[in-house]
mmCIF file of the N, C-alpha and C atoms, coordinates in Angstrom:
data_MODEL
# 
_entry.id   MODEL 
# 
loop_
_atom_site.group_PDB 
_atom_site.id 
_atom_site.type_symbol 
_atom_site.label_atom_id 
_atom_site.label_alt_id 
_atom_site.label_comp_id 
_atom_site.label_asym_id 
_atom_site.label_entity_id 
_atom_site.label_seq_id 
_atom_site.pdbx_PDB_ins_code 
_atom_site.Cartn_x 
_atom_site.Cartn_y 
_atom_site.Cartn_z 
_atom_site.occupancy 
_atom_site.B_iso_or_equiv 
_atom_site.pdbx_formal_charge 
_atom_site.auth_seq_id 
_atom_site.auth_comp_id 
_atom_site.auth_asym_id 
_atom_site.auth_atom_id 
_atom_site.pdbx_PDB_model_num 
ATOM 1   N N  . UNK A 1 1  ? 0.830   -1.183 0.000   1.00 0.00 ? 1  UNK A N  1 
ATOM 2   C CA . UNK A 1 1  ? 0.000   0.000  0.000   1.00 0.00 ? 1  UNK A CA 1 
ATOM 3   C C  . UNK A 1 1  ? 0.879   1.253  0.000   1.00 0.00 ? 1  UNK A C  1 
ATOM 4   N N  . UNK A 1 2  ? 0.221   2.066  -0.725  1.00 0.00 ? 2  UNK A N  1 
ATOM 5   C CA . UNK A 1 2  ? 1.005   3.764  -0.830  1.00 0.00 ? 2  UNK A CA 1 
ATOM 6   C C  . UNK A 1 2  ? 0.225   4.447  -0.135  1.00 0.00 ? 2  UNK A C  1 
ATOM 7   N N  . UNK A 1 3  ? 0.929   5.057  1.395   1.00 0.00 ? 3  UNK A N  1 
ATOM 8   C CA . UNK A 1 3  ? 0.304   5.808  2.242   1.00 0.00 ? 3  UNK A CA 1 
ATOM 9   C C  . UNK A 1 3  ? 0.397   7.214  1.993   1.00 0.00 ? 3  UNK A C  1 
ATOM 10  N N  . UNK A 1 4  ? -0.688  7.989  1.983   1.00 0.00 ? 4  UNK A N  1 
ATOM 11  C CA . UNK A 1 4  ? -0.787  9.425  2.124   1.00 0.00 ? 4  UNK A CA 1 
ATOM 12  C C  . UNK A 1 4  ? -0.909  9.922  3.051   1.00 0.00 ? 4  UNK A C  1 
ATOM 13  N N  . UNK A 1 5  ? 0.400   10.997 2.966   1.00 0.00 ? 5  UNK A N  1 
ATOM 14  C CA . UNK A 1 5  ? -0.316  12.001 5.023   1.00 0.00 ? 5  UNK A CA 1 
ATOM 15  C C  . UNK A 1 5  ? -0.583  13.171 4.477   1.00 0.00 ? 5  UNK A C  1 
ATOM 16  N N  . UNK A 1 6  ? -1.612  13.829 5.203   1.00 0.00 ? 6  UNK A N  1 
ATOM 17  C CA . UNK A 1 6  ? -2.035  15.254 4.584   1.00 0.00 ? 6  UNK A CA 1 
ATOM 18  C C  . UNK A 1 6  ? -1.590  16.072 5.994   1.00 0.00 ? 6  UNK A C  1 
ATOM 19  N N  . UNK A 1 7  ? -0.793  17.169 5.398   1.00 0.00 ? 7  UNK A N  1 
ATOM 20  C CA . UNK A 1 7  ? -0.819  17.729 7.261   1.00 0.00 ? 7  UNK A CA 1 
ATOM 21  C C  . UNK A 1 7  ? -1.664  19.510 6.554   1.00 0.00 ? 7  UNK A C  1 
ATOM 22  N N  . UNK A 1 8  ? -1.536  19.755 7.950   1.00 0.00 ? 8  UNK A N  1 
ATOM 23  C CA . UNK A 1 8  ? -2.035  21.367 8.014   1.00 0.00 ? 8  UNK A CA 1 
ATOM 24  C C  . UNK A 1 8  ? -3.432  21.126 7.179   1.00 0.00 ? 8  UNK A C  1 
ATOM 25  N N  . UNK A 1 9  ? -3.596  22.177 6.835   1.00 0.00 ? 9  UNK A N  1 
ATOM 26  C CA . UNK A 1 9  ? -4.918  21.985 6.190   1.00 0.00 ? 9  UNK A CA 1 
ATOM 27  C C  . UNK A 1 9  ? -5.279  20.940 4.722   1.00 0.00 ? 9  UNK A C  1 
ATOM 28  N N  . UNK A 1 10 ? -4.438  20.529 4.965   1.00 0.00 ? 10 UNK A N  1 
ATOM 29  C CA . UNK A 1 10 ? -4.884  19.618 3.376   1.00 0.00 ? 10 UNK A CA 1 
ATOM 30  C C  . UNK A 1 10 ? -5.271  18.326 4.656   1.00 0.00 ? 10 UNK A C  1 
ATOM 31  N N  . UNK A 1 11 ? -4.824  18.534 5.391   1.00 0.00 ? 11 UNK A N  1 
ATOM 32  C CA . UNK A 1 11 ? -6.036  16.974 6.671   1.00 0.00 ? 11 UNK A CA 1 
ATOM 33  C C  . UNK A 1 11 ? -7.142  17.732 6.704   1.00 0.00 ? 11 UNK A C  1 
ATOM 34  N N  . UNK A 1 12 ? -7.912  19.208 6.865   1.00 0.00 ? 12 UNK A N  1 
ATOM 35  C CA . UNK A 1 12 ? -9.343  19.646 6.831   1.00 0.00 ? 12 UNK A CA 1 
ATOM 36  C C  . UNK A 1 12 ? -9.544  18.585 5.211   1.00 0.00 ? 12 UNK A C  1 
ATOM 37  N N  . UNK A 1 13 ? -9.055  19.482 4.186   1.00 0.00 ? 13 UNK A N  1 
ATOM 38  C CA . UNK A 1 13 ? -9.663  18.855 2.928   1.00 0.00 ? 13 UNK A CA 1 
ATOM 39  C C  . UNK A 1 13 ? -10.197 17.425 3.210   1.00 0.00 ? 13 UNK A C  1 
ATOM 40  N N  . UNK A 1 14 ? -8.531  16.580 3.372   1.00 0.00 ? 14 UNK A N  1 
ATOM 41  C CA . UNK A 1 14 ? -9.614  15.329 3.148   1.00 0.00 ? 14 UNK A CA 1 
ATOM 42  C C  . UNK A 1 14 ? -10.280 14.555 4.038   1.00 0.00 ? 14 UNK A C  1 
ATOM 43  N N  . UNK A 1 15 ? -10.230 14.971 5.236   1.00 0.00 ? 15 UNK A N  1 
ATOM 44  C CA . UNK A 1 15 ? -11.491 14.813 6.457   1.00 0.00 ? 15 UNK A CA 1 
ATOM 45  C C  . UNK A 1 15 ? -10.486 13.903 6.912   1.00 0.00 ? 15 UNK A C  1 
ATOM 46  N N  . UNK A 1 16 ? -9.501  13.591 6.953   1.00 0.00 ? 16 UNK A N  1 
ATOM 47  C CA . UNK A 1 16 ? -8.244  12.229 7.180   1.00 0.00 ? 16 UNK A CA 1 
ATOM 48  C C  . UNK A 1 16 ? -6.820  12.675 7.568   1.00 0.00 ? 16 UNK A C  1 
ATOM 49  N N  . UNK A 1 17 ? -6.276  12.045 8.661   1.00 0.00 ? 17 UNK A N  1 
ATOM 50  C CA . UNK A 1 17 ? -4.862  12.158 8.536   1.00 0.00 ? 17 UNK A CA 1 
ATOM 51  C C  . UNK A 1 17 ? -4.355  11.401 7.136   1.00 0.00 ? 17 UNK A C  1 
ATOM 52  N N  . UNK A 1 18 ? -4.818  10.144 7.247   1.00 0.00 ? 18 UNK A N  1 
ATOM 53  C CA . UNK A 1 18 ? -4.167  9.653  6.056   1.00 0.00 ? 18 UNK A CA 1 
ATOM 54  C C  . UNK A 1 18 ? -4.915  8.606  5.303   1.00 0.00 ? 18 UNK A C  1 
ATOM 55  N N  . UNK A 1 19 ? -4.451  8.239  3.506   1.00 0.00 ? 19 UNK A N  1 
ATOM 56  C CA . UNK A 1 19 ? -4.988  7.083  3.333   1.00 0.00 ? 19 UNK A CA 1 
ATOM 57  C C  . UNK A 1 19 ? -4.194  6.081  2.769   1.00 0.00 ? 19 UNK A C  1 
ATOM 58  N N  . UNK A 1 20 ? -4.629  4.945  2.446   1.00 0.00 ? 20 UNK A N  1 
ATOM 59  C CA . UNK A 1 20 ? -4.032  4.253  1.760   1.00 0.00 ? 20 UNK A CA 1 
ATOM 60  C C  . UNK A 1 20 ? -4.576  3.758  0.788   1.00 0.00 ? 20 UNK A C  1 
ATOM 61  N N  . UNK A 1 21 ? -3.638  3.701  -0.210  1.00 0.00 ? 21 UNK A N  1 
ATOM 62  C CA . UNK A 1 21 ? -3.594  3.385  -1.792  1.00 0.00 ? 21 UNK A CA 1 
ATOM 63  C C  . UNK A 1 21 ? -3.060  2.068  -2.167  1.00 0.00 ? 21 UNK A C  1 
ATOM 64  N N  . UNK A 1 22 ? -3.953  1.044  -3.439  1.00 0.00 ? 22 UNK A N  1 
ATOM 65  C CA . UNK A 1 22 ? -3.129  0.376  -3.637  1.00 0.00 ? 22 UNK A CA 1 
ATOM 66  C C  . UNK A 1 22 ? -2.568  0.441  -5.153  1.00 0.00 ? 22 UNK A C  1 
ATOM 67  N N  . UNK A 1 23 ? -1.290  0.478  -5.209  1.00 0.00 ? 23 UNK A N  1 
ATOM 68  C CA . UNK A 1 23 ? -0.663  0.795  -6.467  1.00 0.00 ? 23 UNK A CA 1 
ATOM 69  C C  . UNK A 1 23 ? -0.395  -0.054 -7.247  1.00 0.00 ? 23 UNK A C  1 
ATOM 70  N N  . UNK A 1 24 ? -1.209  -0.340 -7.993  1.00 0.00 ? 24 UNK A N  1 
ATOM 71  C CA . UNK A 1 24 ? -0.209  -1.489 -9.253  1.00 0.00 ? 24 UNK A CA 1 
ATOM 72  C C  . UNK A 1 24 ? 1.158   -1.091 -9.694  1.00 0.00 ? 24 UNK A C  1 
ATOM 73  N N  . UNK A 1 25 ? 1.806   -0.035 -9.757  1.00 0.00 ? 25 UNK A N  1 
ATOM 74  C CA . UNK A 1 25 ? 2.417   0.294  -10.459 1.00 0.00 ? 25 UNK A CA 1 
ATOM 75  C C  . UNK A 1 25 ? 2.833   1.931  -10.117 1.00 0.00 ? 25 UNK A C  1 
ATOM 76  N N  . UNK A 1 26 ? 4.381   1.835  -9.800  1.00 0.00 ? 26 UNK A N  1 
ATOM 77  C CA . UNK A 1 26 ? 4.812   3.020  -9.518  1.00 0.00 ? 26 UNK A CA 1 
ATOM 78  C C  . UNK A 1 26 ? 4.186   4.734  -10.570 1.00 0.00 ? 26 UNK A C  1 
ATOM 79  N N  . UNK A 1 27 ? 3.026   5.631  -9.533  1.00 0.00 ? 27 UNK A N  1 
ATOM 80  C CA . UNK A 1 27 ? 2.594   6.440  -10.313 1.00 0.00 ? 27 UNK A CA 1 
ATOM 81  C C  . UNK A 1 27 ? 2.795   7.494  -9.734  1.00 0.00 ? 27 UNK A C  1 
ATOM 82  N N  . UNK A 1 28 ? 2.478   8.769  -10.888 1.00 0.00 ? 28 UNK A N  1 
ATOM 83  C CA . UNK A 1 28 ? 2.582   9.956  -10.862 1.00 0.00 ? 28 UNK A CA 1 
ATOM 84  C C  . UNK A 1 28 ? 1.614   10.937 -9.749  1.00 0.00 ? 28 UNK A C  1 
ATOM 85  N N  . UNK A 1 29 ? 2.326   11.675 -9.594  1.00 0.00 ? 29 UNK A N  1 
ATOM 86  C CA . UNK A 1 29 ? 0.893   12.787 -8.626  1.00 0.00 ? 29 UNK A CA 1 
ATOM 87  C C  . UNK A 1 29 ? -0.341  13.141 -9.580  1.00 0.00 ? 29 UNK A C  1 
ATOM 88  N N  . UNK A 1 30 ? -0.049  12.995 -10.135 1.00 0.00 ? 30 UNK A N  1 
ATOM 89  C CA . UNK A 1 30 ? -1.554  12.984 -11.478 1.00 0.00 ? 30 UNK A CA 1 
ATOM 90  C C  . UNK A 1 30 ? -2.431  11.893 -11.615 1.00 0.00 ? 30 UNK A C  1 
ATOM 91  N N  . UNK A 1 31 ? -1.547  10.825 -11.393 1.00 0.00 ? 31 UNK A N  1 
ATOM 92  C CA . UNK A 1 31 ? -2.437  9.082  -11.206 1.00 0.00 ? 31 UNK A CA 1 
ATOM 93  C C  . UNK A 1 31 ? -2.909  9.086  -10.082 1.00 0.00 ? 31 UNK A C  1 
ATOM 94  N N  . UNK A 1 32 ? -2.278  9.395  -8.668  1.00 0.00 ? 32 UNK A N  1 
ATOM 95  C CA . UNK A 1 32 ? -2.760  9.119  -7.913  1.00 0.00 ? 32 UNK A CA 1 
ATOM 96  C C  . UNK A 1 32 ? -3.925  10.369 -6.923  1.00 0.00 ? 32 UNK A C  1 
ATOM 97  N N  . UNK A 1 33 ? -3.663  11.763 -7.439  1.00 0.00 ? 33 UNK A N  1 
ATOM 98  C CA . UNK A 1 33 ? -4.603  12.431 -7.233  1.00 0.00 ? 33 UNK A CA 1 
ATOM 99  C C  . UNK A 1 33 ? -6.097  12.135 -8.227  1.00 0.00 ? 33 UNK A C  1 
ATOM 100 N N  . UNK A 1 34 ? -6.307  11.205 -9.142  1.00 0.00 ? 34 UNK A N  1 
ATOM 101 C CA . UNK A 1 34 ? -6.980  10.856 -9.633  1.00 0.00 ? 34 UNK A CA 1 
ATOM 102 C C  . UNK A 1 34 ? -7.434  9.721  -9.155  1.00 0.00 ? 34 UNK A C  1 
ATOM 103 N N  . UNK A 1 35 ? -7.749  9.010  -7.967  1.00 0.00 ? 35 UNK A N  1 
ATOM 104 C CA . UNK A 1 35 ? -8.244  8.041  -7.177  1.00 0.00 ? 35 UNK A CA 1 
ATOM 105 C C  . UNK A 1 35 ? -8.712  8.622  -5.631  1.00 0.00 ? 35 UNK A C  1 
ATOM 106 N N  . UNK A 1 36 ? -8.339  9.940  -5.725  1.00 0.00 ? 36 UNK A N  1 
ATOM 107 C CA . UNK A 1 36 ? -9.286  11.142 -4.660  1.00 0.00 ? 36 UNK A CA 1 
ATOM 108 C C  . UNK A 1 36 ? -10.145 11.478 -4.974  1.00 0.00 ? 36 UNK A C  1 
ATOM 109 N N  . UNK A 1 37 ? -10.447 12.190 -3.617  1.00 0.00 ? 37 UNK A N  1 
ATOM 110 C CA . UNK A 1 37 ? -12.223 13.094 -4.086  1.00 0.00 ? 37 UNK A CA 1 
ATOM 111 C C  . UNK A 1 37 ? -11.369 14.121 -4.617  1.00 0.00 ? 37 UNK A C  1 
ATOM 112 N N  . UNK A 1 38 ? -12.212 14.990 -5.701  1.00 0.00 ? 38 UNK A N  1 
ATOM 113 C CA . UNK A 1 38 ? -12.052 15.778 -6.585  1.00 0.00 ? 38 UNK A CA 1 
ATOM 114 C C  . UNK A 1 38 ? -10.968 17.158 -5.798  1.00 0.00 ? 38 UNK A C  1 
ATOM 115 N N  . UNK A 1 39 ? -11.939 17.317 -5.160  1.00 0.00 ? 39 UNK A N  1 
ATOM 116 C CA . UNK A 1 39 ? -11.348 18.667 -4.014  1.00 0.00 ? 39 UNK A CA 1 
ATOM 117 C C  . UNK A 1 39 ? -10.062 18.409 -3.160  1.00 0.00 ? 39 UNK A C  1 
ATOM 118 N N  . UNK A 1 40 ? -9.788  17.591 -2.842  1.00 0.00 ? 40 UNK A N  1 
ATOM 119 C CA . UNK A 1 40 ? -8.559  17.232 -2.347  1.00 0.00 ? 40 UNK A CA 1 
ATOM 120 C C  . UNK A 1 40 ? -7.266  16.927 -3.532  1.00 0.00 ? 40 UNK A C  1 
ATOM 121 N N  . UNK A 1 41 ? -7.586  16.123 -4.329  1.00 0.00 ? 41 UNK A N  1 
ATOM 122 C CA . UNK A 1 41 ? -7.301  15.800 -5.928  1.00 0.00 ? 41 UNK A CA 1 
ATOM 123 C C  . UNK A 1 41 ? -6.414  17.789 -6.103  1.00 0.00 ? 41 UNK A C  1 
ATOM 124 N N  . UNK A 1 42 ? -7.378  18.531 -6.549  1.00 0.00 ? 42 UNK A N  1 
ATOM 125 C CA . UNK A 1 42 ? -7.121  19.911 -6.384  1.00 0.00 ? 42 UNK A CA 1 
ATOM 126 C C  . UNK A 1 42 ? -6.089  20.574 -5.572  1.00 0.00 ? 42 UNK A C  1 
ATOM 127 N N  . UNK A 1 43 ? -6.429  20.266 -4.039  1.00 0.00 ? 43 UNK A N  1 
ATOM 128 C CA . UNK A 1 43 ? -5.472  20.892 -3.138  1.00 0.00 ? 43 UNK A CA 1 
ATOM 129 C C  . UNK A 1 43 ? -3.868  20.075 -2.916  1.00 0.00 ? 43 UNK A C  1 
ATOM 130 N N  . UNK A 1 44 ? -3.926  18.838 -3.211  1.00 0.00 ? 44 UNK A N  1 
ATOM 131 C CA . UNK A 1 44 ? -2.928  18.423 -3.284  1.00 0.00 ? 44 UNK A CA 1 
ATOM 132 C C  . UNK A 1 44 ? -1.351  18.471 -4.688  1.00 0.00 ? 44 UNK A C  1 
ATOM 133 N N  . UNK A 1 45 ? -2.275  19.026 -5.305  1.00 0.00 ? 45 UNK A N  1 
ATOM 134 C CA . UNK A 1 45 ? -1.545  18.990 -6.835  1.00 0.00 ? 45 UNK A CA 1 
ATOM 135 C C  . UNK A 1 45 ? -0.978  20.946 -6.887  1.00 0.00 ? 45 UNK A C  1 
ATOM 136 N N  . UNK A 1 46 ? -1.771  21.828 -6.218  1.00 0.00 ? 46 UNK A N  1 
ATOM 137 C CA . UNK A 1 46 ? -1.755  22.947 -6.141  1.00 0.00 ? 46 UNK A CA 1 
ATOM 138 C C  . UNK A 1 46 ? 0.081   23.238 -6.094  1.00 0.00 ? 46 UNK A C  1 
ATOM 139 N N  . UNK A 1 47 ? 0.738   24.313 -6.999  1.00 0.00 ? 47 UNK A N  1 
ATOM 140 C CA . UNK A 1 47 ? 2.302   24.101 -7.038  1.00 0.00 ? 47 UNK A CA 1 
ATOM 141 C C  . UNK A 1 47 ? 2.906   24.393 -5.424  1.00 0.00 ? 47 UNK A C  1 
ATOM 142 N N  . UNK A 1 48 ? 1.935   25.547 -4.943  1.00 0.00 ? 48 UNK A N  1 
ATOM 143 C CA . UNK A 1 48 ? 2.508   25.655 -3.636  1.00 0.00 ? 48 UNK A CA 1 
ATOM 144 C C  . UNK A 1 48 ? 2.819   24.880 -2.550  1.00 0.00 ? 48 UNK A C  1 
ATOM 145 N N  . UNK A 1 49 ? 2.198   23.785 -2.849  1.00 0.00 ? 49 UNK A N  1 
ATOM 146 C CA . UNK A 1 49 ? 2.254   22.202 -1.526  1.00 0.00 ? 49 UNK A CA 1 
ATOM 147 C C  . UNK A 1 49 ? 3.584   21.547 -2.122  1.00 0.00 ? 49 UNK A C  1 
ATOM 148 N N  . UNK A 1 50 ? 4.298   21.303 -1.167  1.00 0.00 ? 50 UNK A N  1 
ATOM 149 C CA . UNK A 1 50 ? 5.497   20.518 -0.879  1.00 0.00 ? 50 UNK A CA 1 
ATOM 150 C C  . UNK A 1 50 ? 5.076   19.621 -0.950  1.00 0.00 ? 50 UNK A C  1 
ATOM 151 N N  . UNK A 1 51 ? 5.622   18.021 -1.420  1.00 0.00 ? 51 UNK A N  1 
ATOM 152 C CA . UNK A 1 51 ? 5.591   16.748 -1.406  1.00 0.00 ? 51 UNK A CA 1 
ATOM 153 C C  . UNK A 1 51 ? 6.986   16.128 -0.913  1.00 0.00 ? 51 UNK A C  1 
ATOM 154 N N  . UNK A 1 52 ? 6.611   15.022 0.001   1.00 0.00 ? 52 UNK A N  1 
ATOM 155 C CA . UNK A 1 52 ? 8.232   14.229 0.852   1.00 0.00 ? 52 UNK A CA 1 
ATOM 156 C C  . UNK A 1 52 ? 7.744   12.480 0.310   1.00 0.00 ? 52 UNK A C  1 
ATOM 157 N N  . UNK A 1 53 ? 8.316   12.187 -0.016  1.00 0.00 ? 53 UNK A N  1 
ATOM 158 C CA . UNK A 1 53 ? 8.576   10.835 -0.405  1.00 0.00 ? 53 UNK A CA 1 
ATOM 159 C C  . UNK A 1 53 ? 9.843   10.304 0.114   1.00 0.00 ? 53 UNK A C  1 
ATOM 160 N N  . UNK A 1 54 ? 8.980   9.341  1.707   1.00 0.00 ? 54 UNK A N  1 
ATOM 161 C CA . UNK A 1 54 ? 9.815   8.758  2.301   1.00 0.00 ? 54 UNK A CA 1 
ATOM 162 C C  . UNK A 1 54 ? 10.845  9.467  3.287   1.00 0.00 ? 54 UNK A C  1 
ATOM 163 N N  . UNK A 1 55 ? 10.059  10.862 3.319   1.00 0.00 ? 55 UNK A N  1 
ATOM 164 C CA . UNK A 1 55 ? 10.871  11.762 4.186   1.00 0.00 ? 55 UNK A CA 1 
ATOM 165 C C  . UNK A 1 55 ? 11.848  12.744 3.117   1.00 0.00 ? 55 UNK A C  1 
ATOM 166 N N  . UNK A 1 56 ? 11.964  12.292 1.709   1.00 0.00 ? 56 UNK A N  1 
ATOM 167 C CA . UNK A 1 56 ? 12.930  13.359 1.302   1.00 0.00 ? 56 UNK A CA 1 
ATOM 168 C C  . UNK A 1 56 ? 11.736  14.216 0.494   1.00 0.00 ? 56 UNK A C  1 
ATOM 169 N N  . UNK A 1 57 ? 12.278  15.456 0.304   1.00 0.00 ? 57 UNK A N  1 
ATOM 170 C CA . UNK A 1 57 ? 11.326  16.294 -0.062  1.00 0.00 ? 57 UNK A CA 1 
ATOM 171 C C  . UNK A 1 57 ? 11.573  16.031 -1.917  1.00 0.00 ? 57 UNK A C  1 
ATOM 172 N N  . UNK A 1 58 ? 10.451  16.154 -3.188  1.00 0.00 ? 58 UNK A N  1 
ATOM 173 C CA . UNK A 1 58 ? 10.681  15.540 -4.225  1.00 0.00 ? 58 UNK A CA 1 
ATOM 174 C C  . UNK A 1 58 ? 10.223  16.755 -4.954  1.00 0.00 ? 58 UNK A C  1 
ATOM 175 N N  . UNK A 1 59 ? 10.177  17.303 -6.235  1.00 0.00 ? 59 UNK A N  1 
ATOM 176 C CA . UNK A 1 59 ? 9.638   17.509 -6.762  1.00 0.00 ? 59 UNK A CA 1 
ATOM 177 C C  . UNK A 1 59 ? 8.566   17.210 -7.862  1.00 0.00 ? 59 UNK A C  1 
ATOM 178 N N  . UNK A 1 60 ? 7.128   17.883 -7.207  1.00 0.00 ? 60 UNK A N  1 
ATOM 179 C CA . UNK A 1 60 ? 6.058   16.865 -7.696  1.00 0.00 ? 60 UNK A CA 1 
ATOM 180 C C  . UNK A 1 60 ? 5.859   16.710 -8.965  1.00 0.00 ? 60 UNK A C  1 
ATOM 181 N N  . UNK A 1 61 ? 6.794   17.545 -10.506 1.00 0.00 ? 61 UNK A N  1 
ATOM 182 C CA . UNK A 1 61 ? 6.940   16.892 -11.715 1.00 0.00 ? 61 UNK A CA 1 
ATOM 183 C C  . UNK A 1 61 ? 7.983   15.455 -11.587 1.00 0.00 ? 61 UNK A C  1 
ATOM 184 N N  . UNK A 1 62 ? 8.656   14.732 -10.693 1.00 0.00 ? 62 UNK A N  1 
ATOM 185 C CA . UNK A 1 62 ? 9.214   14.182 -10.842 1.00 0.00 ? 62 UNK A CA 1 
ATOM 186 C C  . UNK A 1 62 ? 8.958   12.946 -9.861  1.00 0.00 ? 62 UNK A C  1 
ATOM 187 N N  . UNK A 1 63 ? 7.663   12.937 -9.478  1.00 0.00 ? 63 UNK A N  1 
ATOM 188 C CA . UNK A 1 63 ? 7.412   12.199 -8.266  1.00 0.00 ? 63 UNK A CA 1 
ATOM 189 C C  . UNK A 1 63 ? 6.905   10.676 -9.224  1.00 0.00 ? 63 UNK A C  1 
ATOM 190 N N  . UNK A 1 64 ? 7.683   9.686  -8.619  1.00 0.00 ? 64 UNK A N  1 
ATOM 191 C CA . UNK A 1 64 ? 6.994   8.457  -8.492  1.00 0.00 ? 64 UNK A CA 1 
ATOM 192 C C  . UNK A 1 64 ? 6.731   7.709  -7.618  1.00 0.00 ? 64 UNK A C  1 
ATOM 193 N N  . UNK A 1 65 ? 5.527   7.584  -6.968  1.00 0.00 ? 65 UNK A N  1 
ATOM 194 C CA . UNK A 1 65 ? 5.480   6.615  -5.717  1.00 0.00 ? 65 UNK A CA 1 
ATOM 195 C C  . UNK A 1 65 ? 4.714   5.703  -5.716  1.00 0.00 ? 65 UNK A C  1 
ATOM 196 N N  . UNK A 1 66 ? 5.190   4.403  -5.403  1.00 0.00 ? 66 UNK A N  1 
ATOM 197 C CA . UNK A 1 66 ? 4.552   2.895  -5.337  1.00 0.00 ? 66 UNK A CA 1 
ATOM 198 C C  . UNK A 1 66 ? 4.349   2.415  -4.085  1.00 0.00 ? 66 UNK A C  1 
ATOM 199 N N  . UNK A 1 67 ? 3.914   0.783  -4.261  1.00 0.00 ? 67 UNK A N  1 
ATOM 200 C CA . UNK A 1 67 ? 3.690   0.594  -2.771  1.00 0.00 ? 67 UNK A CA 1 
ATOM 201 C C  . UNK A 1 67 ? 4.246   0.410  -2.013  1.00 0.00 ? 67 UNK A C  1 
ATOM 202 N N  . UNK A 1 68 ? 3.956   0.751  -0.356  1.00 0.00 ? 68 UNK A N  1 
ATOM 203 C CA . UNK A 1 68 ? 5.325   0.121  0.090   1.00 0.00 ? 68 UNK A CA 1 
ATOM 204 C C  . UNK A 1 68 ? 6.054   1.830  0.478   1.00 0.00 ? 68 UNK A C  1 
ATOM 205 N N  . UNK A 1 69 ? 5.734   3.065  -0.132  1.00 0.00 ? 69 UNK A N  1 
ATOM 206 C CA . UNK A 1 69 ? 6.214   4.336  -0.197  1.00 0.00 ? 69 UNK A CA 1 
ATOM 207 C C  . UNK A 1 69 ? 4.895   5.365  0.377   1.00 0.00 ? 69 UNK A C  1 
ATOM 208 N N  . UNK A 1 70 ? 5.972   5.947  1.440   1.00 0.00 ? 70 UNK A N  1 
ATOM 209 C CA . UNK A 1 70 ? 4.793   6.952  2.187   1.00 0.00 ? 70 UNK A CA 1 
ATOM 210 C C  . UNK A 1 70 ? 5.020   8.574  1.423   1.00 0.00 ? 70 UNK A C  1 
ATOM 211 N N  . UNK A 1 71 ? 3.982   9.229  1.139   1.00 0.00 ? 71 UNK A N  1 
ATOM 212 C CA . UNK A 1 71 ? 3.969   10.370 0.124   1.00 0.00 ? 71 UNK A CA 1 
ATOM 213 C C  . UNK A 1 71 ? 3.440   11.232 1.210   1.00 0.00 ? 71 UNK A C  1 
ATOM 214 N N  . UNK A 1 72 ? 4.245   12.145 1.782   1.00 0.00 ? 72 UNK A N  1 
ATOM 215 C CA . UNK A 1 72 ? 3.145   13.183 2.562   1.00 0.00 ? 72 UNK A CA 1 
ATOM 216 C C  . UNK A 1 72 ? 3.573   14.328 2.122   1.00 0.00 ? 72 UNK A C  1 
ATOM 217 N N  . UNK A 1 73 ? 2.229   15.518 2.398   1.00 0.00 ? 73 UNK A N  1 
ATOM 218 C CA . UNK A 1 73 ? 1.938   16.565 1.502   1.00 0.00 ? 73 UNK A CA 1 
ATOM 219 C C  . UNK A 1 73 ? 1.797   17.845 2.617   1.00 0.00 ? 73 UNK A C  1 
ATOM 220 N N  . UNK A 1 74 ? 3.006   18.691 2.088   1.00 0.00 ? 74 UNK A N  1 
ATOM 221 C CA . UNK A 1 74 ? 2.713   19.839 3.206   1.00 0.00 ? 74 UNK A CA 1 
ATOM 222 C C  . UNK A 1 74 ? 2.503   21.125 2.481   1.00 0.00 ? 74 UNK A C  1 
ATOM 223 N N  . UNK A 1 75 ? 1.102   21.540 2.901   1.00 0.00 ? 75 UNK A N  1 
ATOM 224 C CA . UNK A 1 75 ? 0.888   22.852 2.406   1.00 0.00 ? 75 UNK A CA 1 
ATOM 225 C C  . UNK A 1 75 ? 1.868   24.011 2.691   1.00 0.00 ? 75 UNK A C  1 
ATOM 226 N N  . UNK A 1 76 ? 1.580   25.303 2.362   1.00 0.00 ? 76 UNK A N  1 
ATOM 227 C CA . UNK A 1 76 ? 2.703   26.167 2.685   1.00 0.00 ? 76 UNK A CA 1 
ATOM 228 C C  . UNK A 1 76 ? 2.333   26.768 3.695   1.00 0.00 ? 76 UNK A C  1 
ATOM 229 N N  . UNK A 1 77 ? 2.739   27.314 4.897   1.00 0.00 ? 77 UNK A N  1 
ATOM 230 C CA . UNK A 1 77 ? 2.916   27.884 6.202   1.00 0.00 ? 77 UNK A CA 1 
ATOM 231 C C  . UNK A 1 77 ? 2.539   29.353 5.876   1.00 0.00 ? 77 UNK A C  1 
ATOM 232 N N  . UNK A 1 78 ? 1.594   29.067 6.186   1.00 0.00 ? 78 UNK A N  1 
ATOM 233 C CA . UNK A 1 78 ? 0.363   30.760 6.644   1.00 0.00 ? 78 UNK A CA 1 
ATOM 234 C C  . UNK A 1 78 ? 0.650   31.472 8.390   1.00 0.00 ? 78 UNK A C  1 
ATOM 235 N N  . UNK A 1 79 ? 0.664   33.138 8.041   1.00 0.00 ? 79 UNK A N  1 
ATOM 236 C CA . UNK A 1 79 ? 0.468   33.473 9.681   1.00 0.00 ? 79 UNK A CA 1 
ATOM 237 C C  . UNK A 1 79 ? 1.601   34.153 9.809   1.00 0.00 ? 79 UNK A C  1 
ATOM 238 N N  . UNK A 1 80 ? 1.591   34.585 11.073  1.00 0.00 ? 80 UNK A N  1 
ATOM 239 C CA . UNK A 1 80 ? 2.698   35.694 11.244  1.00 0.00 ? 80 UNK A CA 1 
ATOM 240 C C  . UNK A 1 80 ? 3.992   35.180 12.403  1.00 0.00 ? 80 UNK A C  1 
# 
């Protein structure tokens, strides 16, 4: 399984700390925001959210994650 963590407000979006995915096949942030609800799908793909795969931070044109690989998604830091 390919686990998703949503922190900060992308956990409001998807009502979840996290989910799990099962991957046939090592995919893109485009494949796998396409097995979300729409609105989260949205907030997660948004350029400003950071993506860590496995703890290293990736860039999400270059992201592949399969199973077995934890993908967590950090929005950008609002506030003073």
């Amino acid at each position: 399984m390919l686990t998703l963590l949503f922190l900060g407000r992308l956990e409001d979006v998807a009502g979840e700390e996290s989910v799990a995915l099962d991957m046939a096949a090592p995919a893109t942030l485009a494949e796998i925001a396409e097995r979300l609800k729409p609105e989260l799908a949205v907030a997660i793909c948004a350029p400003e959210v950071r993506v860590a795969l496995n703890g290293e931070l990736v860039e999400q044109a270059a992201l592949r994650a399969a199973n077995g690989n934890e993908l967590a998604f950090l929005p950008p830091v609002s506030g003073g």
